[in-house]
C-alpha positions in Angstrom: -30.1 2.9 40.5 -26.6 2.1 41.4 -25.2 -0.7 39.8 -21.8 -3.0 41.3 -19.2 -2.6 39.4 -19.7 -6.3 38.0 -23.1 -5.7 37.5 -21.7 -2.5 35.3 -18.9 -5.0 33.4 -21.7 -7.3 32.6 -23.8 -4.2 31.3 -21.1 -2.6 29.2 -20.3 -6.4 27.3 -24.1 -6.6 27.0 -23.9 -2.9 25.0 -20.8 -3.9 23.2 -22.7 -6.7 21.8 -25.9 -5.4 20.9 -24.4 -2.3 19.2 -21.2 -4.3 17.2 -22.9 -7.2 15.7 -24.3 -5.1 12.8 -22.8 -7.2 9.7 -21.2 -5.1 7.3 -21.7 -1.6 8.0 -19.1 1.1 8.3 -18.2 2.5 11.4 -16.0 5.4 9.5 -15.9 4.6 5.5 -14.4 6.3 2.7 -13.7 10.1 3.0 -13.7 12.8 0.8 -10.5 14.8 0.2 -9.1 16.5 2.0 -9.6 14.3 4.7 -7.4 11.1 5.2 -9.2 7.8 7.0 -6.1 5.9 8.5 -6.6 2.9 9.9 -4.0 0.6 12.4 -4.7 -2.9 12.7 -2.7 -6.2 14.2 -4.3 -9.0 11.7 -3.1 -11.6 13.8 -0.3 -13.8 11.8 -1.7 -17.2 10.7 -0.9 -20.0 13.3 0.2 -23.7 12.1 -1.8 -25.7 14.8 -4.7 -24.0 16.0 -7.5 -26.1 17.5 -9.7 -26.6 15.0 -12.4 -24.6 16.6 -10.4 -21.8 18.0 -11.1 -18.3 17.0 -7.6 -18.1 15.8 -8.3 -19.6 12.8 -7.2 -18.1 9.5 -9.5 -19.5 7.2 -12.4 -18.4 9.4 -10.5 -14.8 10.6 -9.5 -14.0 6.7 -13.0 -13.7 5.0 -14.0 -11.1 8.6 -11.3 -9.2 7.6 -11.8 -8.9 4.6 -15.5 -7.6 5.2 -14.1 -5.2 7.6 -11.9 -3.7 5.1 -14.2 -3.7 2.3 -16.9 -1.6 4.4 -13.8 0.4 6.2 -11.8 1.4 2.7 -9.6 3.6 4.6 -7.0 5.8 2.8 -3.8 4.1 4.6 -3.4 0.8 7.1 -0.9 0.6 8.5 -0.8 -3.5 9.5 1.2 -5.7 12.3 1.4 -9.4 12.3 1.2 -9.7 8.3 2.7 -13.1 6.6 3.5 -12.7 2.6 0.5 -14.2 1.7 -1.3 -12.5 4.2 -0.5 -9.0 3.4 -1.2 -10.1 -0.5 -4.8 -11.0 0.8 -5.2 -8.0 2.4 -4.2 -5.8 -0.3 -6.9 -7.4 -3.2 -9.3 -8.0 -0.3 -9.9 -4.2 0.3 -10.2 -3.2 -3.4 -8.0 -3.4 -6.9 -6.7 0.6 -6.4 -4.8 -0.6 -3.5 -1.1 -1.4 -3.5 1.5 -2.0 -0.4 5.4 -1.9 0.2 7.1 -3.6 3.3 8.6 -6.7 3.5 9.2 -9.6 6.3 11.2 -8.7 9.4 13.8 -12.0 9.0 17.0 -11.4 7.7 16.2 -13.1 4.3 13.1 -10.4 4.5 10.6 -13.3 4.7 8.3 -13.5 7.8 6.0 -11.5 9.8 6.3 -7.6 8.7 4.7 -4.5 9.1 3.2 -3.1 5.6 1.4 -0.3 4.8 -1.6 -0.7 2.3 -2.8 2.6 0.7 -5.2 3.7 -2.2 -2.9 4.3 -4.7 -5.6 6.2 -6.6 -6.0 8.8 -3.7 -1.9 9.0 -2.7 0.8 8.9 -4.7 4.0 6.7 -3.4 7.1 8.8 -3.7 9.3 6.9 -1.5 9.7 3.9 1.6 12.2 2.5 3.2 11.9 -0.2 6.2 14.3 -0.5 9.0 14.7 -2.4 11.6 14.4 -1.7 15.2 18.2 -2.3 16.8 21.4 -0.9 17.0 22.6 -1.7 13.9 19.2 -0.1 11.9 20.2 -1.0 8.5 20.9 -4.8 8.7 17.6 -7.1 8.1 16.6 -8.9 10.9 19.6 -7.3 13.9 17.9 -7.4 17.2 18.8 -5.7 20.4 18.0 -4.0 23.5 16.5 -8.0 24.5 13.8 -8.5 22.0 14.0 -12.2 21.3 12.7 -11.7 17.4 13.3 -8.7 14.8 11.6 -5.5 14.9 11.1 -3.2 12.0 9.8 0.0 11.2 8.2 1.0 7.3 8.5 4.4 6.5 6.5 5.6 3.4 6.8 9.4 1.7 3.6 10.1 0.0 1.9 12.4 -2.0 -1.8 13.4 -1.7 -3.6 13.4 -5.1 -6.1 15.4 -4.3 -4.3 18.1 -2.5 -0.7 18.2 -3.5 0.4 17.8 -0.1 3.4 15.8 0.7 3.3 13.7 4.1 5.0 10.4 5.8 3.3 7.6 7.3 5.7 5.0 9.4 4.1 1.4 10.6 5.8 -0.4 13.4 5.3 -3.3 16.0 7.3 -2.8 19.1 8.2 -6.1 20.8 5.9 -7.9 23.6 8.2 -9.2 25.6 11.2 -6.6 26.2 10.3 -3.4 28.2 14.0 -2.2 27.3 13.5 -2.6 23.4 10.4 -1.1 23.7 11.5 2.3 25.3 14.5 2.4 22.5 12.1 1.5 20.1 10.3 4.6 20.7 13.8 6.5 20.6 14.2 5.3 17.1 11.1 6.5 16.2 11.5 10.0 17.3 15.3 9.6 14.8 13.1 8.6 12.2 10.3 11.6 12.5 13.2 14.3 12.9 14.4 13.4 9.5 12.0 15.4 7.9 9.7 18.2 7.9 7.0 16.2 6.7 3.8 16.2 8.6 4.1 12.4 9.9 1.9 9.5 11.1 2.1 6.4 13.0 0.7 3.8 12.9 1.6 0.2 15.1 0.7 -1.8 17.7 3.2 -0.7 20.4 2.5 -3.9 23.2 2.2 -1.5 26.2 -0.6 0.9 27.3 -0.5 4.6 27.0 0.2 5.4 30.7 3.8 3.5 29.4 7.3 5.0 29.5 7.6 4.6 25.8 4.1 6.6 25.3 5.3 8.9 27.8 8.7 9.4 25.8 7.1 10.2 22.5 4.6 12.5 23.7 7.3 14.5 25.6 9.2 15.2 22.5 6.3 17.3 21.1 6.9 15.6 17.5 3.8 13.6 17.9 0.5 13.2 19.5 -2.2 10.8 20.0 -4.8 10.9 18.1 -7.3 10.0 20.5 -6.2 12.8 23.1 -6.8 15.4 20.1 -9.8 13.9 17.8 -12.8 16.2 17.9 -15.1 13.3 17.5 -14.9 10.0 19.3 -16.9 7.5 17.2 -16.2 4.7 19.9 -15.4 4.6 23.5 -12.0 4.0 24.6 -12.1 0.4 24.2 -8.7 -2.1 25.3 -7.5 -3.3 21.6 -6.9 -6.3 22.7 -9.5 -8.0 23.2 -8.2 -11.6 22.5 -11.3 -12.9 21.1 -13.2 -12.1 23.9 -16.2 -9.7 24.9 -14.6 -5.9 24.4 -14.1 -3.9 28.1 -13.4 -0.2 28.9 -10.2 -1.3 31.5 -8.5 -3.0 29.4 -5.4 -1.5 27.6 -5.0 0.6 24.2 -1.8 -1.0 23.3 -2.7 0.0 19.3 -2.3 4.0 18.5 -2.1 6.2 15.8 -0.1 8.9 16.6 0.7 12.6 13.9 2.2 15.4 13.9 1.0 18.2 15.9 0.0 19.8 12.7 -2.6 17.2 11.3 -6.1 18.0 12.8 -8.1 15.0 14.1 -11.6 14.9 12.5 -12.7 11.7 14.4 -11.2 8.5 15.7 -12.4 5.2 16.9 -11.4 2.0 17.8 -13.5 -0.5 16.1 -15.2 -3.6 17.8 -17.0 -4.7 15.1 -17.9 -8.8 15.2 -19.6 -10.6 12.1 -22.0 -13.3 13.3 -20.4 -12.9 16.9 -16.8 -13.9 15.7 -14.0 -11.2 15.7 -11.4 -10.9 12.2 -8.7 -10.3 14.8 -7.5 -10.7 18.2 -6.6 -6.9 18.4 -9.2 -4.2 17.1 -8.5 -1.9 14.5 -8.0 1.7 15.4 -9.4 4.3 13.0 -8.7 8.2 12.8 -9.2 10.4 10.0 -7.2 13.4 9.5 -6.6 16.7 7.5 -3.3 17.5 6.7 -2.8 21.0 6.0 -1.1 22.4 3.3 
């Protein structure tokens, strides 16, 4: 039978329903060595005024997350959108092992930021820095290129426990409303990559789709691909990560990527629509990858 293609819509919400509404279990989980589970996720920054029965809620959203990380326990997040007190949330919520570094994107390093959480009893932090996404790199909270707020980038060396072997994750949020800062943004990330030798990932929610100039730009350079092109094992399908609180659909955009060195072998990836009692932790879905780096 051949369906309309709003007849087809209608059928994939109805699948996405029946099949994500499955309270707390894993769609991934903790990994054994060597493999790495990275995870990117936008938590959605806490809003003064919502309406007090809108989705966007924090104090509804927080405990959501909270069972999505607990369930998830990946190696490394890298998160977007994350107050102070947010990211401190995060960090207890997934487990007392796990530690963070980043810090807000304002000029007195308060704000929204970017911070990577890892398992501090599976990788070892050797080094981070953050920097921000402008001209002027290593002034807190410089904008250019017509992004109306601050843009960073966290950059954390580790070491894995397990296997010895050294590797860089960098978290970033490219801004929504500048298609110029954007494609620069991704020209800064490809600086940052080529100062090492260091297999690399990243991790960020980039605002644009991956048939994007910026997308384009970084997979030209050959430093880094997209883990979803490469992954032997798609868990998911290709869902649009940002859903907005609303049913999950195949045509809408991947704005959220992880992206690694051409060296790391993609076990699996996913991108995970997960609801608890119907209500979604975020307005952007996490995307999930795990990965062997190879010594």
């Amino acid at each position: 039978m051949t369906r309309s293609p709003a007849a087809q819509s209608t059928a994939t919400s109805a699948m996405a329903l029946a099949v994500t509404n499955t309270m707390d279990t894993a769609l991934i989980g903790p990994v054994a060595a060597p493999d790495l589970h990275v995870m990117s996720f936008n938590i959605r920054r806490r809003m003064t005024r919502p309406l007090q029965r809108s989705p966007d809620r924090w104090e509804r959203r927080s405990p959501l997350i909270k069972r999505m990380l607990h369930a998830e326990r990946p190696t490394i997040i890298g998160i977007q959108e994350a107050l102070p007190d947010q990211a401190g949330f995060l960090r207890h919520a997934i487990g007392e092992n796990y530690r963070s570094v980043g810090f807000g994107r304002n000029a007195n390093r308060r704000g929204e930021g970017c911070p990577i959480i890892f398992d501090a009893a599976r990788v070892q932090l050797l080094d981070w820095a953050q920097t921000a996404l402008s001209s002027t790199p290593s002034i807190p909270g410089s904008t250019s290129w017509g992004n109306r707020t601050p843009r960073v980038a966290v950059d954390a060396t580790f070491r894995d426990r397990e296997t010895g072997i050294e590797f860089r994750v960098l978290n970033t949020h490219f801004d929504h409303f500048s298609r110029k800062s954007r494609t620069a943004s991704a020209d800064q990330i490809l600086l940052l990559i080529a100062t090492s030798s260091l297999p690399t990932i990243v991790t960020g929610d980039f605002n644009t789709d991956v048939d994007s100039l910026p997308h384009a730009k970084l997979m030209a350079s050959g430093a880094i691909i997209n883990t979803w092109d490469t992954a032997k094992l798609h868990v998911t399908k290709a869902w649009g990560t940002f859903p907005n609180y609303h049913d999950p659909r195949l045509d809408r955009k991947r704005i959220d990527w992880i992206l690694v060195s051409p060296t790391i072998t993609v076990r699996r990836t996913a991108i995970n629509v997960t609801r608890f009692d119907g209500k979604w932790p975020s307005d952007h879905t996490p995307v999930q990858a795990v990965l062997t780096i190879s010594g």
